[in-house]
C-alpha positions as CSV (number, residue, x, y, z in Angstrom):
1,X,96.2,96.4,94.0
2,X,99.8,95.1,93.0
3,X,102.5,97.1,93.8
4,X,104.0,98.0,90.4
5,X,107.0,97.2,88.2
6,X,109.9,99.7,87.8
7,X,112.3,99.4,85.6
8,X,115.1,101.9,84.1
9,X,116.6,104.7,86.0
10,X,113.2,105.4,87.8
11,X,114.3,101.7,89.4
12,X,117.8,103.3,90.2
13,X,116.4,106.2,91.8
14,X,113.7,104.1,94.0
15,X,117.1,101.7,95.0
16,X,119.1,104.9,96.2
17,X,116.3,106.6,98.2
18,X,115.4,103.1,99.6
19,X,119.3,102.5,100.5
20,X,120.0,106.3,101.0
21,X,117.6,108.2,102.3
22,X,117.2,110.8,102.7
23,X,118.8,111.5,99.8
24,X,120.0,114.9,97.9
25,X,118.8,115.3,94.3
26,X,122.6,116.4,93.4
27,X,123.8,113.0,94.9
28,X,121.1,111.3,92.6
29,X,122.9,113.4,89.0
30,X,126.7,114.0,90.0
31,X,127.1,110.7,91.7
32,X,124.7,108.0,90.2
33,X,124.5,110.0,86.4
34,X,120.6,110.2,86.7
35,X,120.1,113.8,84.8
36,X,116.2,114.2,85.3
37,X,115.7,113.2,88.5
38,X,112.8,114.7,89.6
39,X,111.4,113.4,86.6
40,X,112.1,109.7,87.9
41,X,111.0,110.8,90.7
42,X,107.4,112.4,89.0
43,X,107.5,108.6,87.5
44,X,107.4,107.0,90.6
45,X,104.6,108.9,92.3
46,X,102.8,108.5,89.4
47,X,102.4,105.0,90.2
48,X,101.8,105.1,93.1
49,X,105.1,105.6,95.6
50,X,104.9,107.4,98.3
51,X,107.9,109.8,98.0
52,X,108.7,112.9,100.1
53,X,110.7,116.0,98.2
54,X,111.4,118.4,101.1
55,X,112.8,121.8,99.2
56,X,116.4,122.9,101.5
57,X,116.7,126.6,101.5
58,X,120.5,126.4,101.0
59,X,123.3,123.0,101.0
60,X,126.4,123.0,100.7
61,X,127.5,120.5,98.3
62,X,131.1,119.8,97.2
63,X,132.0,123.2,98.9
64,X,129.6,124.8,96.9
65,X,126.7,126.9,98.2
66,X,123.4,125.5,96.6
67,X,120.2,127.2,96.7
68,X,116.2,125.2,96.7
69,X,118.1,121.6,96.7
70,X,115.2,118.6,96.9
71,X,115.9,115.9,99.4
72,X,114.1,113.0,98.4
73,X,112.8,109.8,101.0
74,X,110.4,107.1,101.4
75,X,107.1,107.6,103.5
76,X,104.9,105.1,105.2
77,X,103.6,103.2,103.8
78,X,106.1,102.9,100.6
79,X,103.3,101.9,98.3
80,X,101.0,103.2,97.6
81,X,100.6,106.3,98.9
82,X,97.3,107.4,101.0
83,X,94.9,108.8,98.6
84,X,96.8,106.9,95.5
85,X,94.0,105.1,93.4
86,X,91.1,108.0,94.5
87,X,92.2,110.8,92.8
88,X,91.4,112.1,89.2
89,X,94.6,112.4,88.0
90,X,97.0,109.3,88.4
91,X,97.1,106.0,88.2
92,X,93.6,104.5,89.6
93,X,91.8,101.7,88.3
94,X,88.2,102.5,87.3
């Protein structure tokens, strides 16, 4: 299997968690203008990358008080992740 190609924001996102991580979703659309971020981020495992979304209770974010914030990284290996290619729904080759 070949890693695949990303392009568009999905590519912006994968950048900033790679660079940033681990990375708030409200960094990814105040700071870097991505406004569905979790659907880049649906994108992205969809092919195959092995991103982690851990769910914060409560952040505080440019003095505000934010409640169920995602923090996105990067597990090991990046691509793809374990199981990717063996399940029913996504992106194996039959």
């Amino acid at each position: 299997m070949k890693q695949p190609i990303v392009t568009g924001q999905a590519a912006r996102v994968l950048q900033i968690i790679r660079d940033q991580q681990p990375v708030l979703s409200f960094i990814l659309t105040a700071d870097y203008a991505i406004p569905e971020t979790a659907a880049r981020v649906h994108d992205l495992r969809a092919k195959g990358f092995n991103i982690i979304t851990r769910i914060l209770p409560e952040v505080e974010f440019r003095g505000v008080t934010r409640r169920n914030a995602a923090l996105y990284s990067l597990g090991s290996p990046e691509w793809p992740y374990p199981g990717f290619g063996n399940d029913k729904e996504g992106g194996g080759n039959a």
